[in-house]
C-alpha positions as CSV (number, residue, x, y, z in Angstrom):
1,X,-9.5,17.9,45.2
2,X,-8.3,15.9,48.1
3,X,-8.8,18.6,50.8
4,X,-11.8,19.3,49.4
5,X,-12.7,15.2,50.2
6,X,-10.6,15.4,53.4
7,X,-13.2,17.9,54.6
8,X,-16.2,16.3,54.0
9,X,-14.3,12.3,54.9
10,X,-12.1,10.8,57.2
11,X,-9.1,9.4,55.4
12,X,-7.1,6.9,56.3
13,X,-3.6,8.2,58.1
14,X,-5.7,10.7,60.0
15,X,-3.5,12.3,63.2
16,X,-6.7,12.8,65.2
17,X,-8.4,10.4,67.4
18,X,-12.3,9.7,66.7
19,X,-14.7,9.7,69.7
20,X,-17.0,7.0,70.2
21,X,-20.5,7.9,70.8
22,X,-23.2,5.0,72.1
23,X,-26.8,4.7,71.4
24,X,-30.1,4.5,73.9
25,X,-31.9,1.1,72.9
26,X,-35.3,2.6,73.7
27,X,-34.9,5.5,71.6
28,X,-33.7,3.5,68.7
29,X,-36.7,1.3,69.1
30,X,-39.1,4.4,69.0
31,X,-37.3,5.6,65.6
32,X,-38.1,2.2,63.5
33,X,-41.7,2.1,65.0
34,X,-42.1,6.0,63.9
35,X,-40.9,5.2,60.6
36,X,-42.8,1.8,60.4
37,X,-45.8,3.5,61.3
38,X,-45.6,6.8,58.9
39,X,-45.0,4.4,56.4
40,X,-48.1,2.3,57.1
41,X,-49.9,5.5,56.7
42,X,-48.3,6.7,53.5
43,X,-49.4,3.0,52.1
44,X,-52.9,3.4,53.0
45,X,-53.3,7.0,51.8
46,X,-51.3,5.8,48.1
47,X,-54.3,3.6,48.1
48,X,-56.7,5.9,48.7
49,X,-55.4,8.3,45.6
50,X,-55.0,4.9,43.7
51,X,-59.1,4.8,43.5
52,X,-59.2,8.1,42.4
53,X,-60.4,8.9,39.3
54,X,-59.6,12.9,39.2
55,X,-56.5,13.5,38.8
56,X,-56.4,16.6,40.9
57,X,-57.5,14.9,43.3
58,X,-55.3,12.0,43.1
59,X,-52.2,14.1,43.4
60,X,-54.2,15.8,46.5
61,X,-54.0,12.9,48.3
62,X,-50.5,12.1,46.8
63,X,-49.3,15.6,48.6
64,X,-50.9,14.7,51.8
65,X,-49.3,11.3,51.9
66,X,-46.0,12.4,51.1
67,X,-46.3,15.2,53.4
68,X,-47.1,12.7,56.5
69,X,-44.0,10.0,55.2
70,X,-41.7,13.1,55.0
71,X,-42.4,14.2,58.5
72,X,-42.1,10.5,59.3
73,X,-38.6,10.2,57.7
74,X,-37.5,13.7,59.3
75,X,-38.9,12.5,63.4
76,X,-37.5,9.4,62.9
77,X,-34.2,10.7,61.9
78,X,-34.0,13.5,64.4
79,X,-35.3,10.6,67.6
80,X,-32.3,8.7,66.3
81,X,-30.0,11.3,66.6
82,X,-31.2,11.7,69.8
83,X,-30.8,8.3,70.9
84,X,-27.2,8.9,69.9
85,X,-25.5,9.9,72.7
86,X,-21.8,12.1,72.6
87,X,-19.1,12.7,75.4
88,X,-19.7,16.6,73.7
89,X,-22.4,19.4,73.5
90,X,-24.6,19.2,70.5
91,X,-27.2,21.2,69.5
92,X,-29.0,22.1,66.1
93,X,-29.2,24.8,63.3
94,X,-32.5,25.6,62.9
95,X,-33.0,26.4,58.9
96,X,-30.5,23.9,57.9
97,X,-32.8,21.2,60.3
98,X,-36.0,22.5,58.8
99,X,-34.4,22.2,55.3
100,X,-33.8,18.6,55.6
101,X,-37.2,17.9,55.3
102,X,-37.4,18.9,51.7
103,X,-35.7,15.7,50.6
104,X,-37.8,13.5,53.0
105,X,-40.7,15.1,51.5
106,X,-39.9,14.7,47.8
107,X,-38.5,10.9,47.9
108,X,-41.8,10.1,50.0
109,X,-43.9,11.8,46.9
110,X,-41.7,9.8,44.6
111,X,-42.4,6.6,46.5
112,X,-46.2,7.2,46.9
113,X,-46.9,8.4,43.1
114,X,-45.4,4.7,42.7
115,X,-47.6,2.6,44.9
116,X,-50.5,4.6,43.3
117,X,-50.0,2.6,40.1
118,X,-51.6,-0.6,39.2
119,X,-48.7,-1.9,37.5
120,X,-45.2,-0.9,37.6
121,X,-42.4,-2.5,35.2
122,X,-39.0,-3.4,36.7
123,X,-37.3,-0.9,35.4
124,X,-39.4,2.2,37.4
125,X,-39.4,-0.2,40.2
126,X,-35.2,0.1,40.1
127,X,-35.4,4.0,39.0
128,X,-37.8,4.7,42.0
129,X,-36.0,2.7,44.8
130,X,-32.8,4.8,43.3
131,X,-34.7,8.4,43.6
132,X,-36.5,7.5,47.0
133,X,-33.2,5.9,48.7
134,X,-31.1,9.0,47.8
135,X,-33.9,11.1,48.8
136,X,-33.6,9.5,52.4
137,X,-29.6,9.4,52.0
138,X,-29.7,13.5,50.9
139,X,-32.4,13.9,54.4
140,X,-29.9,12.2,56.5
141,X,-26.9,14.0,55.3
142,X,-28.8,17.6,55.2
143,X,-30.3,16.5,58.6
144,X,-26.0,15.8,60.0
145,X,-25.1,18.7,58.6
146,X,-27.8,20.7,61.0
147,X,-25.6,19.7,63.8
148,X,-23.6,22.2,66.0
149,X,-20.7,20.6,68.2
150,X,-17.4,21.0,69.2
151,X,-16.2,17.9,67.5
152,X,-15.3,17.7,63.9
153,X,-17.7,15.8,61.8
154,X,-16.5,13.8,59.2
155,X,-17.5,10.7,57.1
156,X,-16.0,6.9,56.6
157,X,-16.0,7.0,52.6
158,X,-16.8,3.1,52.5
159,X,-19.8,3.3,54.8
160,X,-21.0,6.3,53.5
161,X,-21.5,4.8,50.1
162,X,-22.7,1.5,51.6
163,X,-25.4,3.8,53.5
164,X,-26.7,5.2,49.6
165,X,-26.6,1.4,48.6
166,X,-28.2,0.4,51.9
167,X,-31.1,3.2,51.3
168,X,-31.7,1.8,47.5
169,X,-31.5,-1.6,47.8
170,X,-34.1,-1.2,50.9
171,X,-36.3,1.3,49.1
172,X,-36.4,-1.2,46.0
173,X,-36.7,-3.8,48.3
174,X,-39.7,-2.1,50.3
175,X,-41.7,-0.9,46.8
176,X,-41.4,-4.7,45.5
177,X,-43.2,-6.0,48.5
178,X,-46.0,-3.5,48.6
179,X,-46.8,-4.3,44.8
180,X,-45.3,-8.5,44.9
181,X,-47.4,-9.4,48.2
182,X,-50.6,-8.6,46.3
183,X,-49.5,-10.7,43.4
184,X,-48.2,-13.7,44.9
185,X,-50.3,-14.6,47.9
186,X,-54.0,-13.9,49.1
187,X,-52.9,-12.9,52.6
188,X,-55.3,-10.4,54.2
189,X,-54.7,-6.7,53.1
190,X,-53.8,-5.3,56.4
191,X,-51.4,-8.1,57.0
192,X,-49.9,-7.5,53.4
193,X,-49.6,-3.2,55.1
194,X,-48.3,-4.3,58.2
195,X,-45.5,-6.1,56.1
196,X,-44.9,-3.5,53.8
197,X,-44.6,-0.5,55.9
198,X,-42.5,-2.8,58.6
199,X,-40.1,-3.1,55.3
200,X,-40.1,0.5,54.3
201,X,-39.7,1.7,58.0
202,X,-36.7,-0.5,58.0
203,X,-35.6,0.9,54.8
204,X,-35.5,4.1,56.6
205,X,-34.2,3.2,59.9
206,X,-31.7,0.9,58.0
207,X,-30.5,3.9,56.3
208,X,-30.2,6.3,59.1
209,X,-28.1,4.1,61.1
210,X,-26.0,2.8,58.5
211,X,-25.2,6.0,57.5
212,X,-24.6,6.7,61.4
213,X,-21.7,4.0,61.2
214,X,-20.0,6.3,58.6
215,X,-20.4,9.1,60.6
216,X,-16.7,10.0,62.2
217,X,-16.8,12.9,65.4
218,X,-13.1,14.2,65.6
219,X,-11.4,15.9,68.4
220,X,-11.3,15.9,72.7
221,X,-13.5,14.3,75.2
222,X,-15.2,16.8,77.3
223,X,-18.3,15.9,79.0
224,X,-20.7,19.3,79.4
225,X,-22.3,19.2,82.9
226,X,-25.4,20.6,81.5
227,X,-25.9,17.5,79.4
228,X,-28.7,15.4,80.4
229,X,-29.7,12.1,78.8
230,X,-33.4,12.8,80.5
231,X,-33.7,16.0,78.0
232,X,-33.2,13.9,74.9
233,X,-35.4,10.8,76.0
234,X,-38.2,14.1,76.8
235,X,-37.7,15.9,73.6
236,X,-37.9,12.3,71.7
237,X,-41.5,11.9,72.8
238,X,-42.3,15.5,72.1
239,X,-41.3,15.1,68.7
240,X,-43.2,11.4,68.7
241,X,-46.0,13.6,70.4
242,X,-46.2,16.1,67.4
243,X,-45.7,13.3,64.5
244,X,-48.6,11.6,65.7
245,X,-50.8,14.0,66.0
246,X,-49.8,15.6,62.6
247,X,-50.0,11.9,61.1
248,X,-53.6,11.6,62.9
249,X,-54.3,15.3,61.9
250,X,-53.4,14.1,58.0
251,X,-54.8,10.8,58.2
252,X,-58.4,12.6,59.4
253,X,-58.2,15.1,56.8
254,X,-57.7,11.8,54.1
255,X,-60.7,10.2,55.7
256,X,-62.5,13.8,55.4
257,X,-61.4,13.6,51.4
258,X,-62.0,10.3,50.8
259,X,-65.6,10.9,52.4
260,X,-66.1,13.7,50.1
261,X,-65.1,11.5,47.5
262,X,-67.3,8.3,47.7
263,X,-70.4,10.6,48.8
264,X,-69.9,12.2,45.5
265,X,-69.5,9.5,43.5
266,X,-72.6,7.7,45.7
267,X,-74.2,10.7,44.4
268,X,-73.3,10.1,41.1
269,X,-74.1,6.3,41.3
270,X,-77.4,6.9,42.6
271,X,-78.3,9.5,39.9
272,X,-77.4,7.0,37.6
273,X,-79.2,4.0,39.0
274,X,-82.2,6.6,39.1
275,X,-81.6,7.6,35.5
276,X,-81.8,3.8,34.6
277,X,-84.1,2.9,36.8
278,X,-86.9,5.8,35.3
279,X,-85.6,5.1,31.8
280,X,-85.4,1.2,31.2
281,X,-87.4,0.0,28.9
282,X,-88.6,-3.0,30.8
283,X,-90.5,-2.9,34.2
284,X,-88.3,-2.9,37.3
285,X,-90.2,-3.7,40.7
286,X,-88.2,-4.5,43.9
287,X,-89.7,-6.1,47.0
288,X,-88.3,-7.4,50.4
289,X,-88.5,-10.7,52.0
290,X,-92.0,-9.9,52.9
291,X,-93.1,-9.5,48.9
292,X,-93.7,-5.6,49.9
293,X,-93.6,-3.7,47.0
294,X,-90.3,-0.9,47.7
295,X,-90.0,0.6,44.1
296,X,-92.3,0.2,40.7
297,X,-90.6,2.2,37.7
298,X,-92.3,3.8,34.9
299,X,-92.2,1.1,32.7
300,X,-93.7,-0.9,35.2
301,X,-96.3,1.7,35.4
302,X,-97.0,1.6,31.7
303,X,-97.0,-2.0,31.1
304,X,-99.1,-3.2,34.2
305,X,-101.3,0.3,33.9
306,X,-100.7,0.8,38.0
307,X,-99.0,4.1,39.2
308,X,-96.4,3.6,41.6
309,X,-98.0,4.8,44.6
310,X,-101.2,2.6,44.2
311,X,-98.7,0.2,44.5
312,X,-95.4,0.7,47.0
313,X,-96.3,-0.9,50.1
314,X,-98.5,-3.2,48.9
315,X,-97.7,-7.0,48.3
316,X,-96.4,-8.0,44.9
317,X,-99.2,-10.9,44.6
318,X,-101.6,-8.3,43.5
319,X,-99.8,-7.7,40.7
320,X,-100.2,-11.6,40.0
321,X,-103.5,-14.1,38.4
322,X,-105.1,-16.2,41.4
323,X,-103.3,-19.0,39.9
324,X,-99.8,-17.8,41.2
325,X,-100.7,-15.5,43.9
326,X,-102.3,-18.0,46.4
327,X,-98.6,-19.6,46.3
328,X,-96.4,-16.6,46.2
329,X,-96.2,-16.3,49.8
330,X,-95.6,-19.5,50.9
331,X,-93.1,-19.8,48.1
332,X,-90.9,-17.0,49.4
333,X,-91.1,-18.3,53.1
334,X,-89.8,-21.6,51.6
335,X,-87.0,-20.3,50.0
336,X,-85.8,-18.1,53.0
337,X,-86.0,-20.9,54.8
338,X,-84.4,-23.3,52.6
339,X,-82.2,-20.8,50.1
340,X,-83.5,-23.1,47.3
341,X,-84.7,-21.4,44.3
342,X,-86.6,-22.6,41.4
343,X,-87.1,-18.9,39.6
344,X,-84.2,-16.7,40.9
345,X,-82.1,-16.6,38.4
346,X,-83.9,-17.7,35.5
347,X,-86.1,-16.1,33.2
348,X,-89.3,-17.3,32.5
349,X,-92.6,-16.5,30.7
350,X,-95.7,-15.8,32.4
351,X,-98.7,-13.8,33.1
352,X,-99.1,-10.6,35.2
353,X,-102.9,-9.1,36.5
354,X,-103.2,-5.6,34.4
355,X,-105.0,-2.9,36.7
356,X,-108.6,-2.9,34.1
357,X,-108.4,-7.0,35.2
358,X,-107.1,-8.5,31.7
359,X,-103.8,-10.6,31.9
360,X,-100.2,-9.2,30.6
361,X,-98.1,-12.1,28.5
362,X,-94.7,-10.3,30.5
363,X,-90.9,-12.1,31.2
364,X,-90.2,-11.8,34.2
365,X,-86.4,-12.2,35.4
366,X,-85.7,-12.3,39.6
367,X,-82.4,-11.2,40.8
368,X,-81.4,-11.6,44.5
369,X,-79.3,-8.8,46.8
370,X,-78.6,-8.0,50.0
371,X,-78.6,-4.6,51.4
372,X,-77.4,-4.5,55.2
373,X,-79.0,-6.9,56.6
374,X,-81.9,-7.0,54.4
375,X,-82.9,-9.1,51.4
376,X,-84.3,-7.4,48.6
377,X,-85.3,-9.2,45.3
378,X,-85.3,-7.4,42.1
379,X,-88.2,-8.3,39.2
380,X,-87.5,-7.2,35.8
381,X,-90.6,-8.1,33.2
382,X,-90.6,-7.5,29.7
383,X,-94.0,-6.9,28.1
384,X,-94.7,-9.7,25.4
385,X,-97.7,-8.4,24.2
386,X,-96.3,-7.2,20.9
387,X,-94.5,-10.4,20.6
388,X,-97.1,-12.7,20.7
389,X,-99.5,-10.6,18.6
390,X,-96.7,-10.6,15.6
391,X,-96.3,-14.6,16.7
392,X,-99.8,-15.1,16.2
393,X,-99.9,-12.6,13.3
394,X,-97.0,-15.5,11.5
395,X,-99.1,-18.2,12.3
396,X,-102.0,-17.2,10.3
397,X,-100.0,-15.9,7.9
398,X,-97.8,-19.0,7.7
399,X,-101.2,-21.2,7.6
400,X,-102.2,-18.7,4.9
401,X,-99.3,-19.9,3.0
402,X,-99.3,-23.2,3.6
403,X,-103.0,-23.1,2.3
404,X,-102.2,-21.5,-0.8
405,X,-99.4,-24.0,-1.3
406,X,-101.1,-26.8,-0.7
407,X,-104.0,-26.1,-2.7
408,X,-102.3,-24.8,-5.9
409,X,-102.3,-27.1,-9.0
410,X,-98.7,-28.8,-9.0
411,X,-95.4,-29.2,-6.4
412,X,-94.1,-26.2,-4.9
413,X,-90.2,-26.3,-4.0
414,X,-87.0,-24.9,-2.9
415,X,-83.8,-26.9,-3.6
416,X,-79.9,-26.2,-3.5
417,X,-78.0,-25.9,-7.1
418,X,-76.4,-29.0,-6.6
419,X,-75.9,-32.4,-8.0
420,X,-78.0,-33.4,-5.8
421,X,-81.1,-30.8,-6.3
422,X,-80.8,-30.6,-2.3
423,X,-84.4,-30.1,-1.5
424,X,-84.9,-27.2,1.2
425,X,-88.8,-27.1,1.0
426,X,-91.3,-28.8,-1.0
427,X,-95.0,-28.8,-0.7
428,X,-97.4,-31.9,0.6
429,X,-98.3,-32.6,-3.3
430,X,-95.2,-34.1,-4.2
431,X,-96.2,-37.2,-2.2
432,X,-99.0,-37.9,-5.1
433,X,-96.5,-36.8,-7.8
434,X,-93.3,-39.0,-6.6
435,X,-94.7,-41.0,-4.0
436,X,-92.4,-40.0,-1.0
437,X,-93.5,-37.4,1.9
438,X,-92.6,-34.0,2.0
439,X,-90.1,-34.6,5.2
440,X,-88.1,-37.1,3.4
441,X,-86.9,-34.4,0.8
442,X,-86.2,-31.7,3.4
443,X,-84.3,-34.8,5.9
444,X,-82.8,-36.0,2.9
445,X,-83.4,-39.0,2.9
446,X,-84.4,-38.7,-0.7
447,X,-83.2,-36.0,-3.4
448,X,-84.5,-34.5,-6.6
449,X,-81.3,-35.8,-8.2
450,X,-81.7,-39.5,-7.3
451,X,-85.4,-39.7,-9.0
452,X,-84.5,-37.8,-12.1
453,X,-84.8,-39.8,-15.1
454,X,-81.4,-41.6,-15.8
455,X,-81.7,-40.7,-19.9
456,X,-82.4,-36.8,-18.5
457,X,-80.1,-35.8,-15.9
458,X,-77.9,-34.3,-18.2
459,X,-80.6,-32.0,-20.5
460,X,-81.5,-30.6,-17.1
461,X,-78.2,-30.0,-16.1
462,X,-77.7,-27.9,-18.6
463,X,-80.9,-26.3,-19.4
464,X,-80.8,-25.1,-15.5
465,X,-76.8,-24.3,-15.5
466,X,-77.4,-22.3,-18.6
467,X,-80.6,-20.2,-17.2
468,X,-78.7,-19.8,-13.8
469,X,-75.5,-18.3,-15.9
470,X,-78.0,-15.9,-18.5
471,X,-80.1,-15.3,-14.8
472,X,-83.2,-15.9,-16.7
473,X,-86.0,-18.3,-15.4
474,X,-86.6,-21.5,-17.3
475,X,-89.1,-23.6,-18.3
476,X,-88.6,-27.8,-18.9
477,X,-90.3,-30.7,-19.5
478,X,-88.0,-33.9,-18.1
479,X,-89.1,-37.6,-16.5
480,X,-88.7,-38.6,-12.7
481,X,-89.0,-42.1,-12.1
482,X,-92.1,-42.8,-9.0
483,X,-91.6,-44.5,-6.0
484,X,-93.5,-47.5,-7.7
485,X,-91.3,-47.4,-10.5
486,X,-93.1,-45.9,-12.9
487,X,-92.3,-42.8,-15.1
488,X,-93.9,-39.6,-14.3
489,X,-93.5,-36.2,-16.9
490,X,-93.4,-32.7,-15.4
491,X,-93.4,-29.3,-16.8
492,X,-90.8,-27.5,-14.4
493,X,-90.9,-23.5,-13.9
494,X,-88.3,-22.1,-12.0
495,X,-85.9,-19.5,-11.3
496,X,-82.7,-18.8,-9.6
497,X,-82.5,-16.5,-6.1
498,X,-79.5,-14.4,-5.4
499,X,-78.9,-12.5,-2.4
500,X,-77.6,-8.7,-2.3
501,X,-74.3,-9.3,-3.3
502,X,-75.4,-11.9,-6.1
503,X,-74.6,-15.0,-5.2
504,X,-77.3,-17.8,-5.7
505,X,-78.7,-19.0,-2.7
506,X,-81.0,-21.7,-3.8
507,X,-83.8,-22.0,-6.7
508,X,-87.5,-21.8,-6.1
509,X,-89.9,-23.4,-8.9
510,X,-93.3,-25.6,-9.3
511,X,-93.4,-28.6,-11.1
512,X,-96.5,-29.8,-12.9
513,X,-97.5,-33.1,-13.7
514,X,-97.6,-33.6,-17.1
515,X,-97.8,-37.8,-17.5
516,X,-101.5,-37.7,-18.6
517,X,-101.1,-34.5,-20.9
518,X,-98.3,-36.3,-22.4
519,X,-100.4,-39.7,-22.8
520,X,-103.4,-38.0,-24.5
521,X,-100.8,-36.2,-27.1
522,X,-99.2,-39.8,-27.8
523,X,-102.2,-41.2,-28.5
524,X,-103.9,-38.2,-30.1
525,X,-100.7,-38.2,-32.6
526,X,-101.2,-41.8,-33.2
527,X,-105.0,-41.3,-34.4
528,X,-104.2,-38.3,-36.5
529,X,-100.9,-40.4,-38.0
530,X,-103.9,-43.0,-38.6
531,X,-106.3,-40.7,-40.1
532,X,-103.5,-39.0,-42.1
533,X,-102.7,-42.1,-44.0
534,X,-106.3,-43.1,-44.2
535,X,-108.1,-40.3,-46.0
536,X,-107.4,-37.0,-48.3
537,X,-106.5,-33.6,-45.8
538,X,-106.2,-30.5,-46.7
539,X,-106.0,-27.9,-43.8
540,X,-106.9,-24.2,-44.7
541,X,-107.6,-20.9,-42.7
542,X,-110.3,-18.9,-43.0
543,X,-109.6,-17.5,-46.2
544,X,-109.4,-20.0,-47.9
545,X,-105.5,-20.4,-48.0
546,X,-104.3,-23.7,-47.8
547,X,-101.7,-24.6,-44.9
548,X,-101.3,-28.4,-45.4
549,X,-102.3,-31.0,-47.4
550,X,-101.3,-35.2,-47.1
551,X,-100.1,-37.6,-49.4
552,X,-103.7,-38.7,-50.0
553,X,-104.8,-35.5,-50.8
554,X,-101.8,-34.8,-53.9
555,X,-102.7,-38.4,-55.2
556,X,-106.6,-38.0,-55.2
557,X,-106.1,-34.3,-57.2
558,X,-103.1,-34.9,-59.1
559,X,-101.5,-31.6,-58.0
560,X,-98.0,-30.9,-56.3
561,X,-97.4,-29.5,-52.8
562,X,-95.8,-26.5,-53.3
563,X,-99.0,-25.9,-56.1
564,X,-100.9,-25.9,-53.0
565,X,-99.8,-24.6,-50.3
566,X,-100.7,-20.6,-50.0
567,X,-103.3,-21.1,-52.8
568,X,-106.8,-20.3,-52.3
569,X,-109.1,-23.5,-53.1
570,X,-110.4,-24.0,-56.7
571,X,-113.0,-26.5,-56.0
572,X,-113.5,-26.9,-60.0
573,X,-110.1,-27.3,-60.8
574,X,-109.9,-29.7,-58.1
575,X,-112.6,-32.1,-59.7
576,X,-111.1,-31.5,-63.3
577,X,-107.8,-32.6,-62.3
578,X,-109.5,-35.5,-60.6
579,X,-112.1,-36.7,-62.8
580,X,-108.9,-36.6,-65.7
581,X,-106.7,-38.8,-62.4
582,X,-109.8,-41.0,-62.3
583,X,-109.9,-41.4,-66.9
């Protein structure tokens, strides 16, 4: 196990002497702005596949993205190689170079399928900046591996893990600021990209070079006389050459996709605004800043009778009464002038000009855009000639009704079952039947329950309670006390009204007045209790049976009641019996 770690690092104790290699400033500089700028890229293009709606399509753009970071990753490792300079020859292995992309390429798909997210917990913040650092870390260490010299390549064991730690921490680091920025300030968004891809190009370059501090070269100095610091410096630039115009070659053909993409989608959008637009009930009609008519849909067309190419080009007043349309101009001229608005906005009832000449009741709602530098204002009127016709249709049915009401014999009303007999309507009559208006029952001000007679509050009570329990309708015959103070009988008829699950909602009757019926009677009973103890009755229906007969009667004939009653009259006994009363 040891030689198999005294291989791959340089352990302490080790005979050998390590060579010291130096680095060219310029080329160093050249690797953090590659990776700076690769990285900008990669941000804009996880952007791009964060709109996306298609999944395919999304990962498309993903590929692409990661593709163009990868290569990023792999230049700006192989131009800081190159800025590394060796007292020894050094060349590369071909395969093993073009292999050590594949991690590049992978961590960079990692990273952008991240920053494609709208959200992203800490947890797969910390398991992605572990997958893309190592990615980088397994690049780097592919990438060394490529190299061919005659020096013995070896690795520090403390640095190389601090290189892994170094790649993470950074890769974290870089992921949190791309996804934090937005969240915590309202810097513009290509200041918030310039800062996150100068983080993750650190995150890279940081890596590399850390990982280049592991890095031990073992064995002689021997300067090659072919080597020539001009050939690295040219074959840097080549290899910047190629990365940018692959990276402009990728970022084209993202522009190219995401082109497709929102022509599509304006495709889309417009066929749906067109669907709308043809389909909406109401009337849409758009004009500019001029009141030119630009677009009259078919309901527009149905409600105002015009077709739309009588009308497009034309000047939206002649769709308007004389009234309005001598203003309209001057109106809009105002408010472009001025920006203030009295209708925009708001939605408001008027009248439009039908093409036969006859006036449209319409709503008409104004809504304000701006397309390019134009202002267009967008009329949406609803056709309110249904409405009104049913409104006027209620009013003469309501007046109907309150006819009816007022003119039938008695008080019409709707109260709550409550103590109080809560009034909800009652008709004019009960003004000549309690003495209050009708308004002071439904404002409460006065109540049912407050004029009931005190010696009858209970009876009805109880008649009602019991009618509402059986759900029967009642009739009753109680006293309220008039606003004069006087006592006035009604004959109430009424019944409860439940709703569809059964619950009472309120009762609906008509009371009668009653006081004179009940005078007449008292005084009709006290003639006939008069006239009963006057004079000899006998009642008797038409054949003859007798039904009642008074005291008078028994004492003028001599005979019992219950001879009587249900006997047929025998005028002869009648006067027997009498004449032998009379001896």
């Amino acid at each position: 196990m040891l030689d198999r770690l005294s291989y791959f690092f340089i352990l302490q104790g080790h005979p050998e002497a390590l060579i010291q290699g130096h680095y060219n400033g310029w080329l160093v500089v050249l690797s953090l702005l590659i990776a700076t700028g690769a990285s900008m890229m990669a941000f804009r293009v996880a952007g791009f596949a964060k709109r996306e709606r298609d999944p395919w399509t999304r990962q498309r753009f993903l590929m692409i993205g990661a593709f163009a970071l990868g290569g990023g990753i792999w230049s700006m490792h192989f131009i800081g190689m190159l800025a590394f300079e060796l007292p020894a020859e050094v060349h590369y292995h071909g395969l093993t170079t073009l292999l050590s992309a594949l991690p590049g390429f992978l961590a960079s798909w990692v990273a952008l399928d991240l920053l494609a997210r709208d959200q992203i917990s800490k947890r797969i913040l910390l398991y992605g900046g572990l997958l893309v650092g190592s990615g980088i870390g397994l690049m780097h260490y592919t990438g060394m591996e490529a190299m061919r010299t005659e020096l013995k390549l070896g690795y520090d064991p403390y640095w190389f893990a601090a290189s892994i730690i170094v790649a993470v921490l950074l890769a974290v680091i870089a992921l949190w600021v791309r996804f934090g920025l937005a969240r915590i300030t309202v810097m513009p968004f290509s200041v918030r990209l310039s800062i996150s891809g100068l983080t993750m190009g650190c995150a890279i370059a940081g890596m590399h070079y850390t990982a280049m501090l592991a890095a031990r070269f073992v064995g002689e100095v021997h300067i090659p006389e072919s080597q020539d610091v001009t050939h690295h410096i040219e074959m840097a630039l080549l290899i910047t050459l190629v990365t940018i115009v692959i990276s402009g070659v990728v970022f084209a053909t993202v522009l190219l996709m995401r082109y497709k993409t929102l022509y599509w989608q304006g495709k889309e959008t417009s066929a749906r605004l067109s669907a709308i637009f043809d389909t909406a009930v109401d009337g849409i009609i758009t004009i500019d800043s001029l009141g030119t008519i630009s677009a009259f849909n078919p309901s527009a067309e149905r409600i105002l009778g015009w077709e739309a190419v009588d009308v497009l080009g034309k000047n939206i007043k002649s769709l308007m009464p004389e009234v309005h349309a001598r203003h309209h101009d001057q109106y809009l001229k105002n408010y472009l002038k001025t920006g203030h608005a009295s209708i925009i906005g708001v939605g408001r009832e008027v009248e439009a000009l039908h093409k036969d000449g006859h006036l449209v009741p319409i709503r008409l709602a104004i809504g304000e855009t701006q397309v390019q530098d134009q202002k267009l204002f967008v009329g949406f009127i609803t056709d309110l000639t249904q409405r009104r016709e049913m409104e006027q249709a209620l009013l003469e049915r309501e007046h109907q009704y309150r006819t009816l009401i007022n003119n039938m014999p008695g008080v019409t009303f709707r109260c709550r079952f409550d103590e109080h007999w809560t009034v909800l309507f009652v008709s004019t009559q009960v003004k000549e039947l309690l003495g209050w208006e009708s308004d002071e029952f439904t404002e409460a001000n006065v109540t049912f329950g407050a004029l009931i007679h005190p010696e009858d509050v209970e009876y009805v009570w109880n008649v009602v309670s019991n009618s509402i329990l059986d759900d029967k309708p009642w009739v009753i015959e109680y006293r309220f006390i008039h606003r004069d103070g006087t006592t006035r009988w009604v004959s109430e008829s009424a019944s409860g009204v439940r709703d569809g699950q059964g619950e009472l909602i309120w009762i609906d009757g008509v009371m009668v007045d009653i006081t004179e019926s009940k005078r007449q009677n008292a005084i009709l009973s006290g003639v006939l209790s008069a006239v009963n103890k006057a004079v000899a009755v006998c009642e008797y229906d038409r054949n003859g049976q007798i039904l009642r007969v008074n005291e008078n009667f028994l004492t003028l004939t001599g005979f019992l009641e219950n001879e009587l009653l249900h006997q047929p009259i025998r005028c002869s006994m009648m006067i027997v019996r009498a004449s032998l009363y009379i001896n």
